[in-house]
ZAPA-724743 format. One line per 2 residues: number of its first residue (from 1); for each residue x negated, y negated, z of N, C-alpha, C, O, CB. Coordinates in nm, 3 decimals, always signed. Atoms other than C-alpha are relative to their C-alpha. Last residue first. Glycine has a CB too. Example, Ala and Ser with C-alpha at 12.3 -4.5 7.8 and 13.67 -1.06 7.14 Angstrom:
<atoms>
2> +0.082,+0.119,-0.006,-1.367,+0.106,+0.714,+0.077,-0.109,+0.073,+0.026,-0.220,+0.090,-0.041,-0.046,-0.142 ~ -0.089,+0.119,+0.000,-1.230,+0.450,+0.780,-0.090,-0.120,+0.000,-0.194,-0.118,+0.066,+0.099,-0.003,+0.125
</atoms>
This chain:
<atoms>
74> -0.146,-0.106,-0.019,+0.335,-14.411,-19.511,-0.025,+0.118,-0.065,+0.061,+0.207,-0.067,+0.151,-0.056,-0.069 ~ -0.096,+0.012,+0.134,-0.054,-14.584,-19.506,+0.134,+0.090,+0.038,+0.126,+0.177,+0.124,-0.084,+0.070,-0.155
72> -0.096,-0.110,+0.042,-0.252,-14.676,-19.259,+0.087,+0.019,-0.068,+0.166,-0.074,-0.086,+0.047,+0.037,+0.059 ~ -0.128,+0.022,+0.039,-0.546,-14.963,-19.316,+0.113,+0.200,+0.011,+0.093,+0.302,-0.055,-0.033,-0.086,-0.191
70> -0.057,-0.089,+0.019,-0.898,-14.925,-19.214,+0.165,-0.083,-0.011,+0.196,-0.193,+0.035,-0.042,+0.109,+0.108 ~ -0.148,+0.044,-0.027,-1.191,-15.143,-19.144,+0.116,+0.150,-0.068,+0.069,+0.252,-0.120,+0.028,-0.183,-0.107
68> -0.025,+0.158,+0.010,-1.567,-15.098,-19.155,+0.131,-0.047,+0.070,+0.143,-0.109,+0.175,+0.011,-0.046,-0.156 ~ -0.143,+0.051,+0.006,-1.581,-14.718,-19.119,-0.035,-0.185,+0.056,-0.074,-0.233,+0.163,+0.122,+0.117,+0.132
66> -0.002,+0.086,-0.078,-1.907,-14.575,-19.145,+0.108,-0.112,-0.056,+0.108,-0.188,-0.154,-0.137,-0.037,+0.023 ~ -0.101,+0.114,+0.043,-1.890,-14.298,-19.413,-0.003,-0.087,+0.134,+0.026,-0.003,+0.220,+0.169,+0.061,-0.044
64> -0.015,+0.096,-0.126,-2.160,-14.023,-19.378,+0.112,-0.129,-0.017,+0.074,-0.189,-0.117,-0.155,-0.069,+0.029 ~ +0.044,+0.141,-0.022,-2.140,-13.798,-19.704,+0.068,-0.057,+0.184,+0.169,-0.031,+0.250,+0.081,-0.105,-0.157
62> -0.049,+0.090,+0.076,-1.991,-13.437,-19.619,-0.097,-0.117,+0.027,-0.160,-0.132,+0.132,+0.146,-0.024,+0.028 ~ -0.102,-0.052,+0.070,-1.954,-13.150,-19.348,+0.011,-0.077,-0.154,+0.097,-0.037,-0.232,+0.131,-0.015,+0.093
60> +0.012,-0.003,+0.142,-2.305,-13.226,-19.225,+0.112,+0.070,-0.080,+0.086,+0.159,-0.161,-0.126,+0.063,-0.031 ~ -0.098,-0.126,+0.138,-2.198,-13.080,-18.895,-0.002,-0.052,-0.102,+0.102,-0.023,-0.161,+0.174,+0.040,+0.005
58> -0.014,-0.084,-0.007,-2.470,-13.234,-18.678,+0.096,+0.108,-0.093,+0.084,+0.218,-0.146,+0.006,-0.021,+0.091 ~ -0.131,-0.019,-0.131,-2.511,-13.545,-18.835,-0.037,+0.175,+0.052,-0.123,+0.238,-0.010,+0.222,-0.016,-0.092
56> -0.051,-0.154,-0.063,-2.782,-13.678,-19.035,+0.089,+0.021,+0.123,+0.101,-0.035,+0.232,-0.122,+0.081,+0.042 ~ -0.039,-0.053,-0.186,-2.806,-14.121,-19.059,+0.053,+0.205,-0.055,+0.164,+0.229,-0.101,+0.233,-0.150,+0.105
54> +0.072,-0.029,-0.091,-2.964,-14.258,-19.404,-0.004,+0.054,+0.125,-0.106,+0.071,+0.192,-0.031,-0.063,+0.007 ~ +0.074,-0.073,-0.003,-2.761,-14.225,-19.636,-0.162,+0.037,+0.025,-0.253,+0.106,-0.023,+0.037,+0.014,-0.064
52> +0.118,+0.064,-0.096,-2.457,-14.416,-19.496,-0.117,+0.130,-0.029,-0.110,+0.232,+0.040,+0.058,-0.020,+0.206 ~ +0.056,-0.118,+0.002,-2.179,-14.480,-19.729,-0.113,+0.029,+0.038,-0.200,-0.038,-0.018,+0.004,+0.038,-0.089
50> +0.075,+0.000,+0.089,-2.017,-14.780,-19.636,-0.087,+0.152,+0.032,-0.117,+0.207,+0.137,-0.073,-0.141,-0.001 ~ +0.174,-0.027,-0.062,-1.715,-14.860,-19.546,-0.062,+0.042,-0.066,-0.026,+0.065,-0.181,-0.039,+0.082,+0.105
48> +0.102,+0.079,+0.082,-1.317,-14.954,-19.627,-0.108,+0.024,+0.038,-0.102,-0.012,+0.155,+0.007,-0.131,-0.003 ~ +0.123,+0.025,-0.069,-1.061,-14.669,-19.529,-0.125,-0.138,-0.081,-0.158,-0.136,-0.200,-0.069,+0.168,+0.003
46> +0.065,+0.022,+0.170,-0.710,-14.595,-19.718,-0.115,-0.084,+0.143,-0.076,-0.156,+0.235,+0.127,-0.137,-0.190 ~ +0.114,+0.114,-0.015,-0.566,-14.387,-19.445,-0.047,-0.078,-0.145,-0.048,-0.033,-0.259,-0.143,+0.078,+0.066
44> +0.113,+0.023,+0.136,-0.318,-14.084,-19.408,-0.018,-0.177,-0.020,+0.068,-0.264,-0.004,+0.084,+0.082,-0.182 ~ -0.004,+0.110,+0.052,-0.309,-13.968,-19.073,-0.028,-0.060,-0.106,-0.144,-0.090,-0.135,-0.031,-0.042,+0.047
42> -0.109,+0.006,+0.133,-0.311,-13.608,-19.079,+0.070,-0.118,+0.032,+0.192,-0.112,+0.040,+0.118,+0.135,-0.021 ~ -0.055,-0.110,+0.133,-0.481,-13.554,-18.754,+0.102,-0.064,-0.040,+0.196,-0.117,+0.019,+0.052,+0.163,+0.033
40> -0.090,-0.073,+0.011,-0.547,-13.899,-18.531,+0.022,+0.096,-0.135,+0.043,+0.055,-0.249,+0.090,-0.079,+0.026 ~ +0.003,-0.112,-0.046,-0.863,-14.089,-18.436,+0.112,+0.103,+0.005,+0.103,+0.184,+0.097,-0.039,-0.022,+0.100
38> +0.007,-0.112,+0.096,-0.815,-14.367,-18.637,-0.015,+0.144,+0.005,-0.005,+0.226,-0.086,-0.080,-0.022,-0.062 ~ -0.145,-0.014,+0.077,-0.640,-14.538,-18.355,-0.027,+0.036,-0.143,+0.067,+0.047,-0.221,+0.091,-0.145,+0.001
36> -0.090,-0.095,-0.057,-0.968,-14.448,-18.152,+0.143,-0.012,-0.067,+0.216,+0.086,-0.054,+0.007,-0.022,+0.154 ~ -0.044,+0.045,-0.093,-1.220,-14.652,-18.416,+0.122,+0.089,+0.043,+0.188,+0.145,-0.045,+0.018,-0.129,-0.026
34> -0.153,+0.032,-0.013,-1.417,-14.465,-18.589,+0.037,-0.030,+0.076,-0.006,+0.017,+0.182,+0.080,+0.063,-0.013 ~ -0.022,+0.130,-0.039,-1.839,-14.542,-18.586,+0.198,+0.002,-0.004,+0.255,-0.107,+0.006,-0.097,-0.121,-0.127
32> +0.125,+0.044,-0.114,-1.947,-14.262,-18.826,+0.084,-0.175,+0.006,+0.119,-0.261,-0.075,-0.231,+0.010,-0.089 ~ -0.008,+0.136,+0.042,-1.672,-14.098,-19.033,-0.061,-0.016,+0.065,-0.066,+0.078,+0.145,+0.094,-0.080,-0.010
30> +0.008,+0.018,-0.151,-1.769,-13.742,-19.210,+0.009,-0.173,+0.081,-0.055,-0.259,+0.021,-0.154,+0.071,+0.032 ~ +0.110,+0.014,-0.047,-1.649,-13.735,-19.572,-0.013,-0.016,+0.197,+0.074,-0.049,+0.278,-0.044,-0.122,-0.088
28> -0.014,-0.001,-0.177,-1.476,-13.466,-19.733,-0.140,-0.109,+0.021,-0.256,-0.092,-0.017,-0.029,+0.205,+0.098 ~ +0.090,+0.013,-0.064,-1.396,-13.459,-20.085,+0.017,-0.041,+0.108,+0.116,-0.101,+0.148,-0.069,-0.048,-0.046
26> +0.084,-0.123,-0.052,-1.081,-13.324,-20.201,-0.112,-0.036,+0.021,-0.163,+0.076,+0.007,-0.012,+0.112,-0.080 ~ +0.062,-0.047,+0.125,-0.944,-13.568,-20.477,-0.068,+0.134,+0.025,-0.114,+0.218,-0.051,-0.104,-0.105,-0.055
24> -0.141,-0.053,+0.035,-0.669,-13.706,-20.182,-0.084,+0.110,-0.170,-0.019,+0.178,-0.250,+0.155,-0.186,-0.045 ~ -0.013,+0.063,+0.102,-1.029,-13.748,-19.997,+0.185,+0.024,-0.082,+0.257,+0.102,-0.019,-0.137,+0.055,-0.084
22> -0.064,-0.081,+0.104,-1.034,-13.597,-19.665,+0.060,-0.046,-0.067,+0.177,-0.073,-0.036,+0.065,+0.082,+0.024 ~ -0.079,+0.026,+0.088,-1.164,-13.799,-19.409,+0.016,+0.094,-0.130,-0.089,+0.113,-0.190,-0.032,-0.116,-0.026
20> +0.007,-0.001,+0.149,-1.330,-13.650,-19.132,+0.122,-0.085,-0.060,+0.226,-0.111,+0.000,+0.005,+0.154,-0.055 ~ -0.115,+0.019,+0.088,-1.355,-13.658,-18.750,-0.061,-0.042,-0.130,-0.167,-0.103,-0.146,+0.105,-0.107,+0.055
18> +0.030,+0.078,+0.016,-1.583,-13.436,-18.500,+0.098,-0.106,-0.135,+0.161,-0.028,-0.206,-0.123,+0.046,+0.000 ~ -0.147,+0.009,+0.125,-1.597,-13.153,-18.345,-0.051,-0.150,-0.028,-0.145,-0.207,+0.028,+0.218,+0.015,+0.075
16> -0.111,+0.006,-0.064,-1.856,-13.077,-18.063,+0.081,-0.067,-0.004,+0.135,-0.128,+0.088,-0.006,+0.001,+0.080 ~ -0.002,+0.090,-0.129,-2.012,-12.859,-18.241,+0.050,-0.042,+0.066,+0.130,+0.031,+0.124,-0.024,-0.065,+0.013
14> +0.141,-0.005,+0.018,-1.846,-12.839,-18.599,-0.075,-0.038,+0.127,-0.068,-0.157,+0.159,-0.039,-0.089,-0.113 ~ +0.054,-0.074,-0.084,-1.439,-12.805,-18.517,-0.197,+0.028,+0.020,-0.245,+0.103,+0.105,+0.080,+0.116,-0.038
12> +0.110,-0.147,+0.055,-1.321,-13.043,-18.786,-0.084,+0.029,+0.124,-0.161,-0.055,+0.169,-0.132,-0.038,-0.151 ~ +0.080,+0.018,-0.143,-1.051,-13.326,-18.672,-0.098,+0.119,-0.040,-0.029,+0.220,-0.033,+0.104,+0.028,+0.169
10> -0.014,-0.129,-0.031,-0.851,-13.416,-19.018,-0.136,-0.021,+0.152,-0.208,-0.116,+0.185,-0.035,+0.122,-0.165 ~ +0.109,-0.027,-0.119,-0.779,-13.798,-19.128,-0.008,+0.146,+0.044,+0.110,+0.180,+0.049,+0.037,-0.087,+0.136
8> -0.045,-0.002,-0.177,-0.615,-13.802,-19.416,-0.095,+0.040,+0.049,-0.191,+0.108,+0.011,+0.118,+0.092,+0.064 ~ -0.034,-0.172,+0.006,-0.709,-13.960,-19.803,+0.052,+0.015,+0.179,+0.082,-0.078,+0.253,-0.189,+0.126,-0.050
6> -0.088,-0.031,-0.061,-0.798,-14.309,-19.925,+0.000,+0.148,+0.009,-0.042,+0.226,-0.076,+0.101,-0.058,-0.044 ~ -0.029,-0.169,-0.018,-1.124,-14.391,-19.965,+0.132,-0.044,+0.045,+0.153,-0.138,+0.122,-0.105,+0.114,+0.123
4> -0.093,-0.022,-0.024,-1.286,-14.774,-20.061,+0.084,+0.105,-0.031,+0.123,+0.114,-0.148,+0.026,-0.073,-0.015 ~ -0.064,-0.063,+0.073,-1.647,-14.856,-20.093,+0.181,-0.021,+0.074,+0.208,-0.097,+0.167,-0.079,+0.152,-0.008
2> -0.156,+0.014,-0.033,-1.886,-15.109,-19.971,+0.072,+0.081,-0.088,+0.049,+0.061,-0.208,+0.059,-0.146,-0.013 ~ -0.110,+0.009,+0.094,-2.258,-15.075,-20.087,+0.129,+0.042,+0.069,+0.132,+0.157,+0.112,-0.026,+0.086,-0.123
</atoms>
């Protein structure tokens, strides 16, 4: 199932770190598969992907999100 998140990108220190989205509602999800021009703190994003509950991470900060596509926002 295909969703769609907006919120900013943050870099979270877990291991050996790793990048999040941060909902504008406050949920956090972890992104699996980002591409390097999403790779930037406090970029804010509206993200398209799919919620992946089947893959564990090391820092389990949040649902898995595997980034499809992405859009930046002002």
């Amino acid at each position: 199932m295909s969703i769609n998140v907006t919120g900013v990108i943050e870099r979270k220190g877990m291991g050996p770190g790793t990048w999040a989205l941060v909902t504008d509602s406050g949920e956090t999800y972890e992104l699996k598969d980002a591409p390097d021009e999403l790779k930037k703190s406090d970029l804010k994003v509206k993200v398209e992907g799919q919620v992946r509950d089947d893959v564990m991470t090391f820092a389990m900060i949040g649902p898995v999100l595997e980034v499809k596509s992405f859009k930046v926002l002002d």
